[in-house]
N, CA, C and O atoms as a GROMACS GRO file, in nm:
protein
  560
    1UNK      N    1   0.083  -0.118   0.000
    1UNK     CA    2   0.000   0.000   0.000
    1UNK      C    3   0.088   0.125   0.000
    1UNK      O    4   0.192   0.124   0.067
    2UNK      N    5   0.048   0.245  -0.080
    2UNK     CA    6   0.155   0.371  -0.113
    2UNK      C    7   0.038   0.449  -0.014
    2UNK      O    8  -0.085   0.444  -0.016
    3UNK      N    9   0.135   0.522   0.071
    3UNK     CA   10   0.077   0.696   0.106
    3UNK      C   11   0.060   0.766   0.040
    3UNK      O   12   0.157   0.794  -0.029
    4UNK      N   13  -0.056   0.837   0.015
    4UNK     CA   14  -0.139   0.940  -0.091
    4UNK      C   15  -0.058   1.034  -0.036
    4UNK      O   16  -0.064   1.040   0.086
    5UNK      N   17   0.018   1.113  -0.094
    5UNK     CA   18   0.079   1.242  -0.079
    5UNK      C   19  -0.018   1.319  -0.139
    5UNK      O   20  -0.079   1.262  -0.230
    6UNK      N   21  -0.050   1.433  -0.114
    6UNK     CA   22  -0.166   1.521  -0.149
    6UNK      C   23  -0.105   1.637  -0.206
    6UNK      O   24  -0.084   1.724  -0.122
    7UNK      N   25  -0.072   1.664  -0.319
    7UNK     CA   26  -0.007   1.806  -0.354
    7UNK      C   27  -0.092   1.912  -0.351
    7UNK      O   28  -0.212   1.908  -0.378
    8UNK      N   29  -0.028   2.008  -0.318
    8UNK     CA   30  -0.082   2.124  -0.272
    8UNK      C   31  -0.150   2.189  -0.413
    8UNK      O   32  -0.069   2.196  -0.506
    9UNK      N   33  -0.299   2.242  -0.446
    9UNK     CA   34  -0.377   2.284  -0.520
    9UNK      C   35  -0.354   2.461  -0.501
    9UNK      O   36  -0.352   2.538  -0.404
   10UNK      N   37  -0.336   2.477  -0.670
   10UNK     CA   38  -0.258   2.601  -0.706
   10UNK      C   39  -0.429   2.679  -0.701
   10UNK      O   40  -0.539   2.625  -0.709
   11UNK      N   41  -0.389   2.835  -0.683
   11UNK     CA   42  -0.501   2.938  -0.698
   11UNK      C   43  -0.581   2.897  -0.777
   11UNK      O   44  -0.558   2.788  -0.828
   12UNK      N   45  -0.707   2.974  -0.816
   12UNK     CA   46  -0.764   2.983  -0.898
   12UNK      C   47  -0.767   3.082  -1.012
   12UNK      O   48  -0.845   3.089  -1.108
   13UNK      N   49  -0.657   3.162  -0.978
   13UNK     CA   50  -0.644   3.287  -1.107
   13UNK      C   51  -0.523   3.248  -1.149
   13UNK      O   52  -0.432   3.212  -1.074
   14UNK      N   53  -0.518   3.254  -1.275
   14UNK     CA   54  -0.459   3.242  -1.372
   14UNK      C   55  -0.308   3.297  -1.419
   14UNK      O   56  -0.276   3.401  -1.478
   15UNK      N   57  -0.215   3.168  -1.360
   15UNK     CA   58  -0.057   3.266  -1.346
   15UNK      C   59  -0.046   3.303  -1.200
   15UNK      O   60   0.036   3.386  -1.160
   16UNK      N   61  -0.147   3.226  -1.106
   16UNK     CA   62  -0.073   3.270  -0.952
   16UNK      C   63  -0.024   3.135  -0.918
   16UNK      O   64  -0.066   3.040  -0.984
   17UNK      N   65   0.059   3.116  -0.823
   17UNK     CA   66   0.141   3.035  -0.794
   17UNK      C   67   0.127   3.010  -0.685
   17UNK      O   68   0.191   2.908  -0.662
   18UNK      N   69   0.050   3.064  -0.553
   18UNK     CA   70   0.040   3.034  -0.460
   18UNK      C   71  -0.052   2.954  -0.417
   18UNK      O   72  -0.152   2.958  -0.488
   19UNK      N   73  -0.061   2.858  -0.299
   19UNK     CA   74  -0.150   2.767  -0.250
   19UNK      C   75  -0.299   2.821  -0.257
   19UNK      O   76  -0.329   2.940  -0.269
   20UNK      N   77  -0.395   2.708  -0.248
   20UNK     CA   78  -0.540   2.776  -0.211
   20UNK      C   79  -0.568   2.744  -0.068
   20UNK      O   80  -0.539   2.642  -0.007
   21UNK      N   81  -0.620   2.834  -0.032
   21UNK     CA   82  -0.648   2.898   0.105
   21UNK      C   83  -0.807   2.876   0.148
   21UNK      O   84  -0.849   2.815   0.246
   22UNK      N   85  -0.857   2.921   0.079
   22UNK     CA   86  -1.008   2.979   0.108
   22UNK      C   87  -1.073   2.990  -0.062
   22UNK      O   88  -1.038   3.065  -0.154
   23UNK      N   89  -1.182   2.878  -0.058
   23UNK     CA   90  -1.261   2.907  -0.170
   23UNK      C   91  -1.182   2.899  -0.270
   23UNK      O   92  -1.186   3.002  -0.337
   24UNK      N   93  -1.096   2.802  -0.318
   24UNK     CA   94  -1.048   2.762  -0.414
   24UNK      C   95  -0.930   2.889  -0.491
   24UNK      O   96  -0.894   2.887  -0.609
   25UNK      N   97  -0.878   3.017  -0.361
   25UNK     CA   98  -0.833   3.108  -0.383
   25UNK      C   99  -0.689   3.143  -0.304
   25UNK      O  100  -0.707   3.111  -0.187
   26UNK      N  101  -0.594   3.180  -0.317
   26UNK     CA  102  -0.454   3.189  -0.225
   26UNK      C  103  -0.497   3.337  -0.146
   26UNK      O  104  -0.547   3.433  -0.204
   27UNK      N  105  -0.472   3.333  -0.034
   27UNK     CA  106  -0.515   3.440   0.063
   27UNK      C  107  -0.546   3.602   0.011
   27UNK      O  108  -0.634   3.684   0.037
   28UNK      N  109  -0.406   3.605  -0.089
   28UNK     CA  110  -0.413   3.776  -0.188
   28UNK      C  111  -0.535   3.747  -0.249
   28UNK      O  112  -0.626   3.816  -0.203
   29UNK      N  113  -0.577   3.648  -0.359
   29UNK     CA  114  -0.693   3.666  -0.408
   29UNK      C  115  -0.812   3.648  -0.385
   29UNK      O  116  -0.907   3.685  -0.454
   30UNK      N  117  -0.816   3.562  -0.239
   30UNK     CA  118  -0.950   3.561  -0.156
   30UNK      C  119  -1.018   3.711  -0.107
   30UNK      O  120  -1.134   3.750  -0.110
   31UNK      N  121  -0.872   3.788  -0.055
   31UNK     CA  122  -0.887   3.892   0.008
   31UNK      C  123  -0.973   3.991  -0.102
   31UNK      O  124  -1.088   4.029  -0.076
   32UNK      N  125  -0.910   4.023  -0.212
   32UNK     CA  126  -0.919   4.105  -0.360
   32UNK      C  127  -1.066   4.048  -0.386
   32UNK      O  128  -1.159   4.126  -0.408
   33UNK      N  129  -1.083   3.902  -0.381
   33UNK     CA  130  -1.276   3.868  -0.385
   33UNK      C  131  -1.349   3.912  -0.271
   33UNK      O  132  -1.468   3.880  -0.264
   34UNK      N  133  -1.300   3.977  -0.186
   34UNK     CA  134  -1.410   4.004  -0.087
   34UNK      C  135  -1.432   4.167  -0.095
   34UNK      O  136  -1.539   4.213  -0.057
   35UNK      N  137  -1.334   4.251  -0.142
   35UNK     CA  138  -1.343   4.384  -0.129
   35UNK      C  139  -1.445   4.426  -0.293
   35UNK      O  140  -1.507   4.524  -0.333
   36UNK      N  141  -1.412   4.277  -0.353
   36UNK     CA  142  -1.518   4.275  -0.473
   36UNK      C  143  -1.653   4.267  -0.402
   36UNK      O  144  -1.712   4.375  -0.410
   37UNK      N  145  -1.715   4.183  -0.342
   37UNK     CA  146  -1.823   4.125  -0.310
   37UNK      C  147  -1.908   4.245  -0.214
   37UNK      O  148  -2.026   4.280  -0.203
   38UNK      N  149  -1.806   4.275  -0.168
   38UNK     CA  150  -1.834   4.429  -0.050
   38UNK      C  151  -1.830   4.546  -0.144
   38UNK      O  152  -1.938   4.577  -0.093
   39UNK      N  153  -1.812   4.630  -0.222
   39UNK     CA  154  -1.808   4.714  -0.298
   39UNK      C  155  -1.887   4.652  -0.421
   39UNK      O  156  -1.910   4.730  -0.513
   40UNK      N  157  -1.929   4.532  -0.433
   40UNK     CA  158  -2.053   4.557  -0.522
   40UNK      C  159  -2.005   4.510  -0.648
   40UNK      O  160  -2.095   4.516  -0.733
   41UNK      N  161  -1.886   4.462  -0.696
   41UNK     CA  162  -1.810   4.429  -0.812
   41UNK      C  163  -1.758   4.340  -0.848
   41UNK      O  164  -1.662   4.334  -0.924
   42UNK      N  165  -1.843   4.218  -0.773
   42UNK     CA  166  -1.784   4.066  -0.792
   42UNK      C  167  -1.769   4.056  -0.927
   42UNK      O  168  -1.872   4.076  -0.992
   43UNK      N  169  -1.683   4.034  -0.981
   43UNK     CA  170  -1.657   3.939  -1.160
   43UNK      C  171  -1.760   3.877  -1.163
   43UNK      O  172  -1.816   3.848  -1.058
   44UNK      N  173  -1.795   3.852  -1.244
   44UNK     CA  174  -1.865   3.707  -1.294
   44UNK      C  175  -1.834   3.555  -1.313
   44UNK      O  176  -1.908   3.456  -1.322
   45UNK      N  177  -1.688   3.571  -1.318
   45UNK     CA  178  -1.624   3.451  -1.361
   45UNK      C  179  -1.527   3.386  -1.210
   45UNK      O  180  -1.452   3.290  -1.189
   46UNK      N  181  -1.583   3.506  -1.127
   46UNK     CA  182  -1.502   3.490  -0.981
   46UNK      C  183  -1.599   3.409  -0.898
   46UNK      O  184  -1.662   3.467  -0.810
   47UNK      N  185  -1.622   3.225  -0.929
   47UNK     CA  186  -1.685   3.166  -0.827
   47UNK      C  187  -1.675   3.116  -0.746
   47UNK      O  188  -1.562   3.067  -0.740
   48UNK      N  189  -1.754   3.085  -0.636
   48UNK     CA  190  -1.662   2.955  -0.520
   48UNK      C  191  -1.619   2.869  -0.591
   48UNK      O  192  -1.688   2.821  -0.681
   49UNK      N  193  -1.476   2.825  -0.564
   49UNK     CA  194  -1.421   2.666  -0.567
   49UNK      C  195  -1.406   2.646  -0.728
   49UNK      O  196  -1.449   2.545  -0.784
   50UNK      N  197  -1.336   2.758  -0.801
   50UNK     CA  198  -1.346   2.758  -0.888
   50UNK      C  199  -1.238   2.646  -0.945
   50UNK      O  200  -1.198   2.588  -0.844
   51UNK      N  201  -1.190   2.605  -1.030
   51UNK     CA  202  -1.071   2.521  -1.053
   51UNK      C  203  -0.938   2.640  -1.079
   51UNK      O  204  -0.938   2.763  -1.082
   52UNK      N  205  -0.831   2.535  -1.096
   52UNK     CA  206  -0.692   2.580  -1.072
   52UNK      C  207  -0.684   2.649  -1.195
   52UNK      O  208  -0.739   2.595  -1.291
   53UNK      N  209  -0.616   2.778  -1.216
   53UNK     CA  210  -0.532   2.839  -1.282
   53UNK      C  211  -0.696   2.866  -1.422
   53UNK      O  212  -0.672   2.831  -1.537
   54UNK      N  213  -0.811   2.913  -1.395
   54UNK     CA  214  -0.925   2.885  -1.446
   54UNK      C  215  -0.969   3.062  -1.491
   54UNK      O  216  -0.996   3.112  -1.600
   55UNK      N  217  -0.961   3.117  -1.366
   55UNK     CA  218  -1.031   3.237  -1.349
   55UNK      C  219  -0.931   3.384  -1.414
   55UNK      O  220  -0.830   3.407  -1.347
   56UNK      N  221  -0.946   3.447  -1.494
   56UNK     CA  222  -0.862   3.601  -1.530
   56UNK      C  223  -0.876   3.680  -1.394
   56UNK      O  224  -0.964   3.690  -1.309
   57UNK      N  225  -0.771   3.723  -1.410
   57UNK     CA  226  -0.697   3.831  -1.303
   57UNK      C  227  -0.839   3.990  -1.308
   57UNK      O  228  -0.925   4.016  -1.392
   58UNK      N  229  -0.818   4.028  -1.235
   58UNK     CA  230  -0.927   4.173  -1.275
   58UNK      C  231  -0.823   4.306  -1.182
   58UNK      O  232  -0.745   4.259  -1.100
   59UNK      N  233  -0.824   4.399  -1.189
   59UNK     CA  234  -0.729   4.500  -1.176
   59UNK      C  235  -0.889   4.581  -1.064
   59UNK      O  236  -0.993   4.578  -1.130
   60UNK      N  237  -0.901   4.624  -0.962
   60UNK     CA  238  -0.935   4.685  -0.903
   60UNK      C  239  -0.902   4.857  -0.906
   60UNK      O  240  -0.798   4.921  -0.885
   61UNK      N  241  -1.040   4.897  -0.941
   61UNK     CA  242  -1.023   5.055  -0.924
   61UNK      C  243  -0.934   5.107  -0.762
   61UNK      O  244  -0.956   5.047  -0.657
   62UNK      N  245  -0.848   5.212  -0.770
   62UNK     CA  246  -0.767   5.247  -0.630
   62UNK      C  247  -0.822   5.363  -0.531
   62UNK      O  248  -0.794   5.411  -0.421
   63UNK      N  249  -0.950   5.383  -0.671
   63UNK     CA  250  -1.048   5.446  -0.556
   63UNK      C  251  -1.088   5.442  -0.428
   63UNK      O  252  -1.051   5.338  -0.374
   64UNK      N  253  -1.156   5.525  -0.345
   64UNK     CA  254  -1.263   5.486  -0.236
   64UNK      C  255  -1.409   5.432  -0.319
   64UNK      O  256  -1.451   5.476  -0.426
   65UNK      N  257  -1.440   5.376  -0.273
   65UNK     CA  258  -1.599   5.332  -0.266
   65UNK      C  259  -1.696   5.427  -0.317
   65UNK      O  260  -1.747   5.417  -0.429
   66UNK      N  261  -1.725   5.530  -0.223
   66UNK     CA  262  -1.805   5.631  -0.246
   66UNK      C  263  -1.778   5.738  -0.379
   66UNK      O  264  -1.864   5.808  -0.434
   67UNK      N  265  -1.649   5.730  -0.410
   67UNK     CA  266  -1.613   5.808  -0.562
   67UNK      C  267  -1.588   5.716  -0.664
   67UNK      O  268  -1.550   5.767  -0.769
   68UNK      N  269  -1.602   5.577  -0.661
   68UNK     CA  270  -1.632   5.475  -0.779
   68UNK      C  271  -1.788   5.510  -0.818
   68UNK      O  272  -1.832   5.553  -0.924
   69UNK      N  273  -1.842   5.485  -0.720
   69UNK     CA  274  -1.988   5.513  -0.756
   69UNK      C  275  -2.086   5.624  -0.790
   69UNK      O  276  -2.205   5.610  -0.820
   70UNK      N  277  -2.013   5.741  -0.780
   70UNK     CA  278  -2.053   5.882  -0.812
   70UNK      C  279  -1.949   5.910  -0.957
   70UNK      O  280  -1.859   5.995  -0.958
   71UNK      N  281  -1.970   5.856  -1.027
   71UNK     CA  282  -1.839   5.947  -1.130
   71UNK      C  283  -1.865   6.094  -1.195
   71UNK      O  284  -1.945   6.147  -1.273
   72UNK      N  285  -1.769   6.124  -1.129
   72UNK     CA  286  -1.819   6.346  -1.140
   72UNK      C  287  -1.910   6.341  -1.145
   72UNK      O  288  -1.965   6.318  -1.253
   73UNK      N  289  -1.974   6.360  -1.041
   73UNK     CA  290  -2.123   6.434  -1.045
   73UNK      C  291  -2.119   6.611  -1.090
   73UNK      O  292  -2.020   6.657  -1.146
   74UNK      N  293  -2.189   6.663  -1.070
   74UNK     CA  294  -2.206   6.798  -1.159
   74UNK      C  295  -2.175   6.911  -1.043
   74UNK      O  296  -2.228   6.905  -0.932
   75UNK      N  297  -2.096   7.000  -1.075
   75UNK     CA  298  -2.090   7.088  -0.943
   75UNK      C  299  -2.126   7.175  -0.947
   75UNK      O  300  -2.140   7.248  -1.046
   76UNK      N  301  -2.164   7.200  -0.796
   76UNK     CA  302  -2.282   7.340  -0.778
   76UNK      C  303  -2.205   7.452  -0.796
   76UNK      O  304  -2.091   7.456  -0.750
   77UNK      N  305  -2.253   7.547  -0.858
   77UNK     CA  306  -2.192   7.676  -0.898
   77UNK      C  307  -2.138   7.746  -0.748
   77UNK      O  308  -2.216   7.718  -0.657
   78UNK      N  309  -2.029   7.827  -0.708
   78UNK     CA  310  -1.991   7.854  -0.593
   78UNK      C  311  -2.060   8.009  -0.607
   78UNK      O  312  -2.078   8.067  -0.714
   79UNK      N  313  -2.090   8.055  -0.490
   79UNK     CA  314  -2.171   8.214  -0.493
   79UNK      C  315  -2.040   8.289  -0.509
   79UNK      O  316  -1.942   8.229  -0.464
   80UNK      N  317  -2.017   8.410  -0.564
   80UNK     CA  318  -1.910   8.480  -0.595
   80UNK      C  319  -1.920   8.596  -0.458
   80UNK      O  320  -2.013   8.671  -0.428
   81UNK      N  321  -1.787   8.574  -0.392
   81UNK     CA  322  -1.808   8.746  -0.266
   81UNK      C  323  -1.811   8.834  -0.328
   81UNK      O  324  -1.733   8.857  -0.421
   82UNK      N  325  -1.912   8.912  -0.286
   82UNK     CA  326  -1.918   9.079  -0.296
   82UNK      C  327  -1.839   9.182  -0.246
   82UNK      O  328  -1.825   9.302  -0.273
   83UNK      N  329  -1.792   9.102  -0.166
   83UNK     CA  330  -1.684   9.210  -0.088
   83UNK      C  331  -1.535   9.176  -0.077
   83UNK      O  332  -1.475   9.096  -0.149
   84UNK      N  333  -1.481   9.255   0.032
   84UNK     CA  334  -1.306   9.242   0.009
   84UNK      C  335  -1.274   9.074   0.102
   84UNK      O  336  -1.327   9.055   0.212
   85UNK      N  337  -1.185   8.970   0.038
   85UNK     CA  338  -1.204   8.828   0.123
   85UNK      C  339  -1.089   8.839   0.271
   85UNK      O  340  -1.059   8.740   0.338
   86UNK      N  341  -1.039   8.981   0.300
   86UNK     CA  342  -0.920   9.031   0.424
   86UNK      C  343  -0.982   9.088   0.495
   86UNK      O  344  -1.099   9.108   0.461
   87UNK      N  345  -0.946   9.132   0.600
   87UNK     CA  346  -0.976   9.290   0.646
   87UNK      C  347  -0.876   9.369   0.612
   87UNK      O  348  -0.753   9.360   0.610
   88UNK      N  349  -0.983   9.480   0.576
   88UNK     CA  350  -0.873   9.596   0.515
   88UNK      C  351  -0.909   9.720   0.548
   88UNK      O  352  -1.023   9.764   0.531
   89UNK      N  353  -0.780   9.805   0.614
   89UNK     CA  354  -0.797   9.928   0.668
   89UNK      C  355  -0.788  10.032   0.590
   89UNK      O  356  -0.679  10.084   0.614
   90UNK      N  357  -0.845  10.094   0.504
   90UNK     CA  358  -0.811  10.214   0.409
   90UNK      C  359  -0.741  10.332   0.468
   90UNK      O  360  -0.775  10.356   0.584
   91UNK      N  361  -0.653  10.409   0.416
   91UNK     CA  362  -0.593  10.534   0.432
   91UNK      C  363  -0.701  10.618   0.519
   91UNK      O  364  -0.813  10.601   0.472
   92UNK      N  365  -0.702  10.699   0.625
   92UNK     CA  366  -0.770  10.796   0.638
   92UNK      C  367  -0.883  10.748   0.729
   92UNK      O  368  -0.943  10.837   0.789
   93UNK      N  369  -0.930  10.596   0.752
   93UNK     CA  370  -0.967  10.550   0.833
   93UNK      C  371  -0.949  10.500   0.952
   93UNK      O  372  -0.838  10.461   0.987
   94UNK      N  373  -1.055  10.495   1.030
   94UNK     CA  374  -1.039  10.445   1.197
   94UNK      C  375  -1.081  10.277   1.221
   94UNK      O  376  -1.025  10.196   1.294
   95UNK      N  377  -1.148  10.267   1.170
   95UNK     CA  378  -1.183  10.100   1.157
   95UNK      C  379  -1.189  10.027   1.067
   95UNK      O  380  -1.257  10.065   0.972
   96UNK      N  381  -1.127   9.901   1.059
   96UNK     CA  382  -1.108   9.826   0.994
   96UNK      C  383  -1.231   9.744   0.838
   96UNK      O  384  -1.290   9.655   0.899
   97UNK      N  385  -1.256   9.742   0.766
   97UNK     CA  386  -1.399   9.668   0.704
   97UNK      C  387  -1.360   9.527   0.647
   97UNK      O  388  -1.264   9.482   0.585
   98UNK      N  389  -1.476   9.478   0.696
   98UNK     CA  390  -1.448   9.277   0.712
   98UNK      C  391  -1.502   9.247   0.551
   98UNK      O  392  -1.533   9.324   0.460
   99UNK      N  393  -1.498   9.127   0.557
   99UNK     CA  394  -1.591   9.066   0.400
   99UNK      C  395  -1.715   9.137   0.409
   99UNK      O  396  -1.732   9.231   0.332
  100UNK      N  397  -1.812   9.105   0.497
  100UNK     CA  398  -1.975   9.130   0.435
  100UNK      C  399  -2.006   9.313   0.498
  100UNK      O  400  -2.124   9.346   0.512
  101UNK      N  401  -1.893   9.420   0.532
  101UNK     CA  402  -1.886   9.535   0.594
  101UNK      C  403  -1.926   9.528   0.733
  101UNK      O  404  -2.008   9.595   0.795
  102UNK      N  405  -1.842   9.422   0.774
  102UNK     CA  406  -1.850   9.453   0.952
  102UNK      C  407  -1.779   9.551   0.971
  102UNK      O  408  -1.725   9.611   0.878
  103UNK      N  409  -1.766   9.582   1.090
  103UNK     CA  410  -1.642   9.671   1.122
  103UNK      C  411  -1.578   9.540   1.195
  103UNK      O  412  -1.645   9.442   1.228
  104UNK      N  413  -1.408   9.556   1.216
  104UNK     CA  414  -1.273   9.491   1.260
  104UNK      C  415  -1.266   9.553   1.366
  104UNK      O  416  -1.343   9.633   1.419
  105UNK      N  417  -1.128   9.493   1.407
  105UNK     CA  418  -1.067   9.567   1.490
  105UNK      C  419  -1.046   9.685   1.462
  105UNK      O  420  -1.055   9.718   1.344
  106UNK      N  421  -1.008   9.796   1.576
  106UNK     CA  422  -0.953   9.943   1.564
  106UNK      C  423  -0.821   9.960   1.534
  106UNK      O  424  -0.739   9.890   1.594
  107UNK      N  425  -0.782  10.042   1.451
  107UNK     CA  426  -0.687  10.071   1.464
  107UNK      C  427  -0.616  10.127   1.559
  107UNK      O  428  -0.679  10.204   1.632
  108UNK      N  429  -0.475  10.108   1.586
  108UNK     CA  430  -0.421  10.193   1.681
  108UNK      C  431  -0.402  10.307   1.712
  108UNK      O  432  -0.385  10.365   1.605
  109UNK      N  433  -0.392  10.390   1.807
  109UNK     CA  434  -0.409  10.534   1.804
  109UNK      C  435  -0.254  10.571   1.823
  109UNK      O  436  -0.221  10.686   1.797
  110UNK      N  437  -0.193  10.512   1.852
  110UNK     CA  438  -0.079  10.554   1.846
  110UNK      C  439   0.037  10.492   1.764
  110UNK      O  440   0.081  10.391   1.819
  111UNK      N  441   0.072  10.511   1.697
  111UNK     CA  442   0.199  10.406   1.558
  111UNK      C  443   0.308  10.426   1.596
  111UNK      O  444   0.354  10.540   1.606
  112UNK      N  445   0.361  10.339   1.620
  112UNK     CA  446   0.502  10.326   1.641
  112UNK      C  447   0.560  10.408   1.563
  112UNK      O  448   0.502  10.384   1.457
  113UNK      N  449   0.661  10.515   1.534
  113UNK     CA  450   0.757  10.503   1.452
  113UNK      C  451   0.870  10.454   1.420
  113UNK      O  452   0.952  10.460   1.512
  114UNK      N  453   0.913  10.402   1.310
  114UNK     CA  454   1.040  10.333   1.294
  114UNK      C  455   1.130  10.405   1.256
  114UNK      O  456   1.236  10.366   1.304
  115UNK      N  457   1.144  10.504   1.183
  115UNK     CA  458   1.260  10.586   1.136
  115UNK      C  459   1.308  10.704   1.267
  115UNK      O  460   1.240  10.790   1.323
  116UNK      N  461   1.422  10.673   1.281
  116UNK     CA  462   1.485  10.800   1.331
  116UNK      C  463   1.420  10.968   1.332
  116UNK      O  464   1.347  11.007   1.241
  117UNK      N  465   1.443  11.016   1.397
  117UNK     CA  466   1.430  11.167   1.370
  117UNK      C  467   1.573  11.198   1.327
  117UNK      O  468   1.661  11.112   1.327
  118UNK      N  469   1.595  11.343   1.284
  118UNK     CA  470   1.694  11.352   1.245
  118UNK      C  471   1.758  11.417   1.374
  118UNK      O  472   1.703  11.490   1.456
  119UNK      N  473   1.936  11.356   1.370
  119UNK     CA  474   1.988  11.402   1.436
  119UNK      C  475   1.979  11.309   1.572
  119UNK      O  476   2.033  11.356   1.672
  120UNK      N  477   1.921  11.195   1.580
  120UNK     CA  478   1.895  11.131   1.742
  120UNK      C  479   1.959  11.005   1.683
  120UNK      O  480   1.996  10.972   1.570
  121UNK      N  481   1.957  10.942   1.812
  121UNK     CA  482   2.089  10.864   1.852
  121UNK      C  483   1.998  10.758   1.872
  121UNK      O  484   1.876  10.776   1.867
  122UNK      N  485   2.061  10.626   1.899
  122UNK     CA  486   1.991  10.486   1.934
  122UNK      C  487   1.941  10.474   2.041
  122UNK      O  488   1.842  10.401   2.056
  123UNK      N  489   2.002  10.549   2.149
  123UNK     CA  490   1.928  10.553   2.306
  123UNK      C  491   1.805  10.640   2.290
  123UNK      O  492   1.707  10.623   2.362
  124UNK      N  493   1.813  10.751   2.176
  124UNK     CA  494   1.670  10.795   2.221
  124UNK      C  495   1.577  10.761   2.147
  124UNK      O  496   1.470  10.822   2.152
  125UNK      N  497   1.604  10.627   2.038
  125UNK     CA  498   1.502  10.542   1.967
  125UNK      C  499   1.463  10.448   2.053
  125UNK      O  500   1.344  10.423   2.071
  126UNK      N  501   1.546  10.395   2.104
  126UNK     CA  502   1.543  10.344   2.202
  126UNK      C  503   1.418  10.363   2.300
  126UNK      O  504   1.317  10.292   2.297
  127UNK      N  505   1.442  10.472   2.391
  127UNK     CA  506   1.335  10.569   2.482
  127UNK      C  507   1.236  10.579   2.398
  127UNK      O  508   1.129  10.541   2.447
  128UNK      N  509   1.230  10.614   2.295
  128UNK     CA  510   1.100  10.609   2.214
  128UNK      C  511   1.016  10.507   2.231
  128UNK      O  512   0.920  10.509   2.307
  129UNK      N  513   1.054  10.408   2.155
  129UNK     CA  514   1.010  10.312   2.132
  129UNK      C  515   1.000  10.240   2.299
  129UNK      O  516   0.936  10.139   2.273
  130UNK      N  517   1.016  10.238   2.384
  130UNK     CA  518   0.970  10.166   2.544
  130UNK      C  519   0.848  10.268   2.562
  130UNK      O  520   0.743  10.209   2.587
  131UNK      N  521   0.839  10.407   2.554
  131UNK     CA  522   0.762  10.496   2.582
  131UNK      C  523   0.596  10.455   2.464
  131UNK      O  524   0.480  10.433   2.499
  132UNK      N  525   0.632  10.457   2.384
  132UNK     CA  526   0.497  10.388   2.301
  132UNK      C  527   0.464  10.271   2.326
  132UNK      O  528   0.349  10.233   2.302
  133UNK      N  529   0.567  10.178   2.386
  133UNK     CA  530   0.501  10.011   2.364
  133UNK      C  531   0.420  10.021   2.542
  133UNK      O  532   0.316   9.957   2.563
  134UNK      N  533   0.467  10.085   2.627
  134UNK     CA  534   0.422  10.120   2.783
  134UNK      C  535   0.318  10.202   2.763
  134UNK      O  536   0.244  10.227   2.859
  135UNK      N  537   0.302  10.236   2.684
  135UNK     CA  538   0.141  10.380   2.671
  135UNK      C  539   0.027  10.295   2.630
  135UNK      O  540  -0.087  10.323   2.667
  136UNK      N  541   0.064  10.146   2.524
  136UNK     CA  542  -0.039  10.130   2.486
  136UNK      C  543  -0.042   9.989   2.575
  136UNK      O  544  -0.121   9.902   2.536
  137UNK      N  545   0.038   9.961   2.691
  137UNK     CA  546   0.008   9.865   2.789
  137UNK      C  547  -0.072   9.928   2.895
  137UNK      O  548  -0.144   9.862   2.970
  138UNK      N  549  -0.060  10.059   2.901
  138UNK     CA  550  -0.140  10.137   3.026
  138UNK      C  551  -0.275  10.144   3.018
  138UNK      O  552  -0.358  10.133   3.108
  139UNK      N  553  -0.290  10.164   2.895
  139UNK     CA  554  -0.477  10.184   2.828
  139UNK      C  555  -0.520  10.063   2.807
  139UNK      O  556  -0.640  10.048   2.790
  140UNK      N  557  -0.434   9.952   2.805
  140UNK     CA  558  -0.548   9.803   2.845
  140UNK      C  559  -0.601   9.769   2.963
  140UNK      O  560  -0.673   9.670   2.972
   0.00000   0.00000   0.00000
């Protein structure tokens, strides 16, 4: 009497080489039939227990789900702003105007200056500049 050695039964798709696992399929292509079966796109030719080396390969969209099944839908026209999309302080003004004409923040009442006067030295830019940044810590 001989021992039946049982050789191992190749995929069911065509040109795979690996064992069958599940449903007449090697684990990669069991897996690839179920994200078919769940997304709605089983093959036709993808059956249980199909025979060896029987079934064509199929290439899966790398989509999501939800944008396989919508292909470009039509898009809604976007409303165009009427107004400025910053806030922006114009010359000559005290408050700021938003997108739809809020008012912003205020401007400051007092501006730093950055340039020198003429004739002064770094210590009294210096003094300057502590004397404005302390004036507008006092009025908060």
């Amino acid at each position: 009497m001989q021992a039946v050695v049982e050789q191992p039964v190749a995929c069911a798709v065509i040109g795979c080489r690996q064992p069958v696992r599940t449903l007449g399929y090697c684990s990669a292509h069991y897996q690839k039939r179920r994200q078919m079966v769940a997304t709605g796109r089983l093959h036709a030719a993808w059956v249980e227990h199909a025979a060896p080396h029987s079934i064509p390969d199929v290439i899966l969209s790398r989509r999501r789900r939800s944008e396989s099944a919508a292909e470009t839908p039509a898009r809604a026209a976007t409303p165009t702003p009427t107004g400025p999309r910053v806030w922006v302080r114009k010359k000559g003004q005290t408050q700021s105007v938003g997108p739809q004409g809020e008012e912003g923040p205020s401007a400051p009442s007092i501006l730093p200056t950055l340039r020198p006067a003429e004739g002064a030295d770094a210590a009294d830019t210096v003094k300057r500049w502590a004397a404005e940044f302390l004036a507008t810590k006092r009025r908060n």
